[in-house]
Every structure is written in C-alpha cells, then in structure tokens.
N, C-alpha and C positions, 0 to 999 in steps of 0.2 A: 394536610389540607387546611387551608385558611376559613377556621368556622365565621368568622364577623362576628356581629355583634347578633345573627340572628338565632331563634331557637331553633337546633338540629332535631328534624323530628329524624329522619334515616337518611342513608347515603344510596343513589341511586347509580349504575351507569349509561351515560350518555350513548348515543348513537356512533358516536366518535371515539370513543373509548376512556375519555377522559372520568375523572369520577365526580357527580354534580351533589351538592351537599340542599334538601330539603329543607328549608328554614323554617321554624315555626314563626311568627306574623303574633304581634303584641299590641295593635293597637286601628283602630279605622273609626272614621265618625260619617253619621247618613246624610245620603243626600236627598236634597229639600222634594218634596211633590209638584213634580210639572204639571202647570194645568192647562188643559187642551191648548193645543198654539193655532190658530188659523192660519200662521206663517208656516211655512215647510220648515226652517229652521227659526230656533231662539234667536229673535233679534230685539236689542235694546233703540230704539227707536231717539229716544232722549240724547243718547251720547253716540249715539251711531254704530255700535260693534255690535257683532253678536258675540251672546254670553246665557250661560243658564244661571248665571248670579242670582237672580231672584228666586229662581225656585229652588236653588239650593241654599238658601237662607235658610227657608221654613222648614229643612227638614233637619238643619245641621243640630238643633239641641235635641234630637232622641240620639244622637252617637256620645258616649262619656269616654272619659279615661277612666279604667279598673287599678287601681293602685294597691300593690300586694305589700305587704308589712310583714317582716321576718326580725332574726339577728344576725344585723349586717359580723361581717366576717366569720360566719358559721354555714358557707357556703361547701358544697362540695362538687360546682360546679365549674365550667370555666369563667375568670373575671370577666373576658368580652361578652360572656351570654347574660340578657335582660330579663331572661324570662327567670321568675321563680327558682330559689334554689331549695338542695336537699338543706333542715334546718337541724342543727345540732338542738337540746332541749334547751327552751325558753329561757333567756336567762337576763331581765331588765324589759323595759318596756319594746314592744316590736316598732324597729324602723320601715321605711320606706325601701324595698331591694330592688324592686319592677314596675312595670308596667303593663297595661295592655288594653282592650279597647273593649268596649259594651256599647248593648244597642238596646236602648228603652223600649221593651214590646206589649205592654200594659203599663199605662201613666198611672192609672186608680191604683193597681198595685203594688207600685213601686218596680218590677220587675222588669231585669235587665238580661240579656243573651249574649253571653261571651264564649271563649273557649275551654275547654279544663285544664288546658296545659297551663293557662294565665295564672287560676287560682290553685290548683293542686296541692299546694304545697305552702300556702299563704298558713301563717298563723292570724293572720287579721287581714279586712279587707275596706277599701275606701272608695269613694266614687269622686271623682269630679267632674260638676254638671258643667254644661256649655257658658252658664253665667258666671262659671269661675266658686261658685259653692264647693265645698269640701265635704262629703257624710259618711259616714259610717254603712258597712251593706255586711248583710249576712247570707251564708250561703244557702240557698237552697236545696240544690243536689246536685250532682254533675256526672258524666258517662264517657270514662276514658275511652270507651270503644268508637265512637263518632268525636271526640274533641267536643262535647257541647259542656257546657253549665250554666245554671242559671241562679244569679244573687238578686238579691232584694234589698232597694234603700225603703226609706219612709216616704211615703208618697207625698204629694205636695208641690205644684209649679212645675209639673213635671209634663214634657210633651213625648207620645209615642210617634213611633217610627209607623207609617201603612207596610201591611204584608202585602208582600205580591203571590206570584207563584211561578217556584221555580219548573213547572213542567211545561210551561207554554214558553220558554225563554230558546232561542234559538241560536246559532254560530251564527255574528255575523251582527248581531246585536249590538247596540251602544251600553258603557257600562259605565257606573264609577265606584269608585273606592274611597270611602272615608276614613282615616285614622288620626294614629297619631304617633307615627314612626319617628324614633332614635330621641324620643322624649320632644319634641318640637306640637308646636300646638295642632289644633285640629288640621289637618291637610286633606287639601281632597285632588285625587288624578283619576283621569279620564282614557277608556280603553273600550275594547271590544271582546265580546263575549270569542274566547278562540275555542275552545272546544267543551264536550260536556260528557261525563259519565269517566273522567278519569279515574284510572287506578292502578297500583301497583306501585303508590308512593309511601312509605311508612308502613304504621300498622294499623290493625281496624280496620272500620266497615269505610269503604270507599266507594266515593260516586261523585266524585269532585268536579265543579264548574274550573271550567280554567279562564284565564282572563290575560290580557296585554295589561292592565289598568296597574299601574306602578304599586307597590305592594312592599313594606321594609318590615326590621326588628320595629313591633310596636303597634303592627296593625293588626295582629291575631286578635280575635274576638269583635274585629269593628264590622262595619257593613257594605255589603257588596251590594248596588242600587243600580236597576234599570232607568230610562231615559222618563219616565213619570215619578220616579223618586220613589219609588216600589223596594222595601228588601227584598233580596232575590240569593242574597248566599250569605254567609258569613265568612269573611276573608281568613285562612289558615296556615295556608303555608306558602314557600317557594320554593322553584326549582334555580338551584344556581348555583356556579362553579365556589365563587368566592362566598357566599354567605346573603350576598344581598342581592338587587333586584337586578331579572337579567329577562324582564318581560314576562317571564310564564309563571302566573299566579295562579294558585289553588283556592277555592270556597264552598263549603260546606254546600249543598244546596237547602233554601229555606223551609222547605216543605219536608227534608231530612230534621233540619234543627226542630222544627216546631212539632213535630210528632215525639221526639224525646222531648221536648219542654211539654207537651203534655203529660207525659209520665211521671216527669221531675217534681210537677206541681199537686198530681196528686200521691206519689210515692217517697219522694225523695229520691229514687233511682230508679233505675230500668229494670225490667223483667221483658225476659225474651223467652221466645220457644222455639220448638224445631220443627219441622216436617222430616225426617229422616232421610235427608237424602246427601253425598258426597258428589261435589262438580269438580268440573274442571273447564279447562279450556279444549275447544276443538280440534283437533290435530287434525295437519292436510289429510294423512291417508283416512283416517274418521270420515272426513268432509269431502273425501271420492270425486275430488274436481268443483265441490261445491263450495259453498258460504265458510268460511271459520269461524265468522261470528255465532255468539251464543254459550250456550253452559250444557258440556256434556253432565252428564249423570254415569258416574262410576261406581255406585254402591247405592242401592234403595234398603236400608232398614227394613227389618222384618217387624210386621204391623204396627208400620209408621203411620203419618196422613198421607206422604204418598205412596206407600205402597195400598193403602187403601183409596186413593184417588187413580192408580192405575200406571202409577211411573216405571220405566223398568230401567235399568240401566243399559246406558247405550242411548235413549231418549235425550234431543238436543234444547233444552231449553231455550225460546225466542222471544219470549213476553212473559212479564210478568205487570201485572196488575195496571195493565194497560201500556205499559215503556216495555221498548225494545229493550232486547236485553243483547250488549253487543260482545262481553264477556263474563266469565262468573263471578268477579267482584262486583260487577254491577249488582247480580243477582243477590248475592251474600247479602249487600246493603238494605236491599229492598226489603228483604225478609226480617233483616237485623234490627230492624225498630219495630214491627211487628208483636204486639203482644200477645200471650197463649189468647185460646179464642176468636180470634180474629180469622179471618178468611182472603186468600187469594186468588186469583182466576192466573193461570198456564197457558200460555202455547209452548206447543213442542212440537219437532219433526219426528218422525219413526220413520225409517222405511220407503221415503220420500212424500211422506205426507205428512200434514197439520192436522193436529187434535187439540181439544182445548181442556182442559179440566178445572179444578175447582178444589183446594185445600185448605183445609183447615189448622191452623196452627195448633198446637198443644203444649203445653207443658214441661220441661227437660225432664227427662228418668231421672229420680235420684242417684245421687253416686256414692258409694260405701267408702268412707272417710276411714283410714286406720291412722286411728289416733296415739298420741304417748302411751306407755301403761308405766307402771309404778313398779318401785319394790329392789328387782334383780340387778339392776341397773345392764340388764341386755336386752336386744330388741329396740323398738320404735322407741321405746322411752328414755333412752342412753341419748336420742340424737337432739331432741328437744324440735322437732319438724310435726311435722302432719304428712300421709301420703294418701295416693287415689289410683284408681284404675286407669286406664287411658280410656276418652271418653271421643264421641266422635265430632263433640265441641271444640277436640284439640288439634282436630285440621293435619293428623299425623299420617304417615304415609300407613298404608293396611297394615304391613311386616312390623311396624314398632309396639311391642308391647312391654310393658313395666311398671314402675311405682313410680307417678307423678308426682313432682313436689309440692303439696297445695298450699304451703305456710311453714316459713321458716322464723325459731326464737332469734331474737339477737342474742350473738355472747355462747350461743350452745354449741356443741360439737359439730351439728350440721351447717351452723354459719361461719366457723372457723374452718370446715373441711370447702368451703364453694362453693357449698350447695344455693342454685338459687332455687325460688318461685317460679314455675312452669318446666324445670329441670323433667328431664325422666329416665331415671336411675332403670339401667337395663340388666345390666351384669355387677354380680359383686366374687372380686376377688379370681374373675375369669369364666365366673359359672351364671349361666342367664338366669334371670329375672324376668318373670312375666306378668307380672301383678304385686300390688302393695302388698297382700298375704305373701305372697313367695319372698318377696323382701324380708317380711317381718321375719321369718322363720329363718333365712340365711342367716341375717344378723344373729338371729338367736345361737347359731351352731359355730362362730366364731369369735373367738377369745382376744381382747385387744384390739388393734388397728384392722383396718380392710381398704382397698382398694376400689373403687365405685366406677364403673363406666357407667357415661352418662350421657344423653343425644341432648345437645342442647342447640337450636337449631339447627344448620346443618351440618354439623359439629360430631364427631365423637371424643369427648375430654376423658379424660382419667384423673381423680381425686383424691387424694390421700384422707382417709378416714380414724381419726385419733379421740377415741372413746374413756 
C-alpha cells in the first residue's frame, strides 16, 4: 500500500474491502474570528463576491508551523513520511527533518497546541510565526494517548487563537482547516462538519470530529475552526486509500485537547484513574431488538467506584457527563482525560430502564513491577527487561494472563530475542505463565535458551530466547 507522504497512524478496513491507510496530518493554521454578519452570508460588498477573507485574516497568525530538528539520515522511517523520525544519537548540530502545525492558545504565555506525533521524537524544536519570524520552543509535556502536546515560544507579538466548544458543534456545520500541508505556506480549506464521536481509528483515546474540509501530510497539530473563527478540533488524521486527502478528516475535539493542556501545564503529563469497569459494545442479541448504541459493561471491579456507585455488569452505558455515549470508545475517551478525583454523572439501562449514577474517579492500583535481580545471571536479570501483571488497563481479553513487558534495555537478551514494550509473555518453553513471578521462576528452572510464547495483539508469536 502506497503510504504518501502522510503519517500512518494505523491501517483501517474499508466498507468495501479495500485497505484505507490513516494518515497522520502535520500541519493547519486558524481561521480568523467572524464577526456577527447581518447578511445571511459573508459578502464583500467593495469587490462584489462573497468571501470570509476578512475574518480569516484576523485569525490566521495564532496558527504556526512547528518545525522538528533531528539528524537528517538517521531516520528509521519511510523517506516519503514528514512526520518526525526515529533518531540515531545526536551526532552534529540537529537539522530540519519535519514539520507540522501549532495553534497559539495563550499569547501571554507563549503557549502553542499541536500534536505529539509532530514533536515525539524531535531533538529540538522551532516555531514559525505567521510574520515569517523563526524561534526557538521548548517542550512542555505531551500525551500519546490523545495525540496532544503542548510547546512554548517566548512570548512577545504573539496573537491567540478564541476557544470555542466542541460540544455544542453539530453534523452539518460549516468548518475550516488551517495548515500547512506538503511544506506550502499557510493554507486554509473549507468543509462541513460530517460526523462526530468517531472511533476505532488507530490507537488511544478516540472521539474524533470528522470533517469533508481538505486536510494533507502537514496539517497535524493545526486548527480545525467553526464559521466564527472559533477552535473546535485539532486536525489529526486521515482516512485514505493512498495516504492523502480523500474528504474524510479526523480532529481531536477541543474541549478533549484543552483538558490535557490543563494537565500538561500544571504536570508536564497526564495522570488518569479508573472507575473499575471493562465495556464493550452492544451486541444485537444484548440489545433484544433494541438500541446497539452505548457501552455494555462486561466486568465491574471489586470495590471500584463503580461497583460502589451500583454498576453491574450487563448495565448498558448511554451518557456520560452529559454526551451520548454512542459506543465505548467514545466512553473510554471521556473518562481518559479525567483525572483521580474528579467525578462523573451515568446513564444506564438495566432491565429496560434508565438509572443515573454518580462516580468518582480514583487512582490506578499499584502494579508490582518484577524487576532485573543481580548476581546468578538467571532469572529476570539475564534478560535486561522489566515485567508486570496483567492489569485491567491493558484492555486484554479476561482468559489472558502473564508477564507484561513494561520496559525493555536496548542491546540485552530481551531486545535481541523481540521482545517488545506491551509484549505479554504467556508460555515459556510450552508451559504457561500466568504472572511476572511464574515467569521469573521458570526462567530460573532453565538452563540456556527458551522458547517465549507471546500475545502480542492479536497475535500469538513464538521467540527464541538466547541468554
């Protein structure tokens, strides 16, 4: 499959069968703030046409270009992909490798709203402002789990972008897209808001705006703008056979980004909690001729916050915190920027009826980390990794249990054997594993090489293990 030049976040299939490749989006710049029109439509009265030229003048400098600096030819990426590559160690000063888009959301602060796939992987970072200035930004913090980050220039001549809100935004809506796709200066295209709450594109928390409004490699991190020049999304990705635009654009919604930019600003990253509960989607016979929409509940944790708000499994989750909730990623999302403490309001069916509850977030359980030990050279410590329990942060079917892999050395046994990060080592040598201890101790009882079965999504690989 022909990736283009955009960034592949995952490969989806089509309705059709065909396989559509998800583009990560590097670049968008905002559109200006409309100000009440008494005409039904923008019209230029002066030159005769209509246009919303004017008021997307005034919003176009809070959109930048985020300029990523690496060492060029120390990629381990494909040459057509713009976004950010993996970087060999620093060796000479960092060039220019990417690009991608920022959206000025605090002028006083300096502070700008892109994506993390843009900067992830930057050794240095630059801005270029609307007036063609070139500065220097440093990272604040960023959240693979929603695609957000947030850098900071030095403040100074700097204009912010107005936040809108993406919960009052509807299908059907007028939109636009600022960036600055395939390296070409600010561009701005015009679309309609096509649907909202998408999910099941990539990885992480999803609740994706979709959009007709043209979207290329370039415009990831830029801004997605209602018909008052309002942000309302951060443009992320695309759905498309060949790599680039094929109408159906993804964006973060803003009331997602800006609740991790709260966190960012005072943590440097996210901390999230759980209520203890395992969804899913509805299945027709569940749904008895009724609704599919929603988020069953497959497993309520034992004294979680919901099983102490009253959830039981089998209960059909319908709202949450005032949004429908029309599948369980939506729900996943909603929760996933949620920090411990915080509190949520529930609908749910039971039984054919609505109940509404009330949860409070907490805290994730610790997880018992088996770490290297020393000395025998068998055991955990021979493989140079870290392993964990299965936790029920890891989204694994009930029946998988093993030793997670939470951190792998470069250069050690377990990076030479393929072990990755989120691996979980089931069986060694043909005899199951059901916890990082039961690992630790198998390895302890065999001499030399072993054998690893491993789930690694939906996957079962076998490993060869050379100690």
């Amino acid at each position: 499959m022909n990736r283009g030049k955009g960034y592949m976040m995952s490969k989806v299939r089509s309705l059709l069968g065909g396989v559509a490749a998800v583009a990560l989006i590097a670049t968008s710049v905002p559109i200006a703030t409309a100000s009440a029109q008494t005409a039904p439509v923008p019209y230029d009265t002066q030159r005769g046409v209509y246009s919303y030229a004017r008021d997307l003048r005034a919003v176009a400098p809070a959109v930048v270009k985020v300029i990523v600096l690496g060492q060029k030819g120390a990629s381990s990426g494909d040459d057509d992909d713009d976004s950010p590559r993996q970087q060999a160690p620093a060796q000479g000063k960092p060039e220019p490798i990417g690009s991608g888009s920022g959206v000025i959301i605090d002028a006083a602060k300096g502070e700008i709203l892109t994506n993390n796939h843009v900067v992830e992987k930057a050794q240095a970072l630059q801005v270029q402002l609307y007036d063609g200035r070139v500065v220097d930004a440093t990272l604040v913090g960023r959240d693979p789990q929603t695609d957000i980050a947030l850098i900071r220039i030095k403040p100074g001549g700097l204009q912010a972008i107005q936040v809108g809100d993406s919960g009052n935004i509807q299908v059907g809506d007028l939109a636009f897209a600022i960036g600055y796709p395939f390296g070409f200066d600010q561009t701005l295209t015009m679309g309609i808001i096509s649907g909202l709450g998408r999910t099941g594109i990539g990885d992480g928390f999803q609740d994706f705006i979709q959009t007709d409004a043209a979207v290329n490699s370039g415009n990831s991190g830029g801004a997605l703008i209602d018909s008052r020049g309002r942000l309302i999304g951060i443009n992320t990705a695309i759905w498309s056979k060949s790599g680039d635009n094929a109408g159906i654009a993804f964006a973060i919604p803003v009331n997602m980004a800006m609740a991790i930019v709260d966190q960012l600003r005072r943590n440097g990253t996210v901390k999230r909690g759980r209520i203890g509960v395992t969804v899913g989607p509805v299945s027709r016979e569940a749904a008895g001729g009724g609704s599919t929409r929603g988020a069953m509940v497959s497993e309520v944790q034992a004294d979680s916050p919901a099983a102490r708000a009253g959830l039981r499994a089998g209960d059909v989750i319908v709202e949450a915190d005032g949004r429908t909730i029309e599948g369980p990623g939506n729900l996943t999302a909603i929760l996933g920027v949620l920090e411990p403490g915080k509190t949520v309001a529930l609908s749910y069916r039971r039984g054919g009826q609505t109940a509404r509850t009330t949860v409070t977030v907490e805290a994730p359980r610790p997880v018992q980390v088996q770490r290297p030990t020393t000395g025998s050279g068998q055991g955990l410590g021979a493989l140079g990794a870290t392993f964990r329990d299965v936790n029920a942060g890891d989204r694994l079917p009930a029946q998988v249990r093993g030793a997670v892999v939470a951190s792998v050395q470069p250069g050690s046994p377990a990076s030479r054997s393929g072990l990755q990060t989120g691996d979980v080592v089931v069986g060694v040598n043909g005899e199951q594993v059901r916890s990082a201890a039961e690992f630790a101790r198998a390895l302890q009882n065999i001499a030399g090489g072993a054998v690893l079965f491993v789930a690694r999504g939906n996957s079962l690989v076998q490993l060869r293990l050379e100690r």
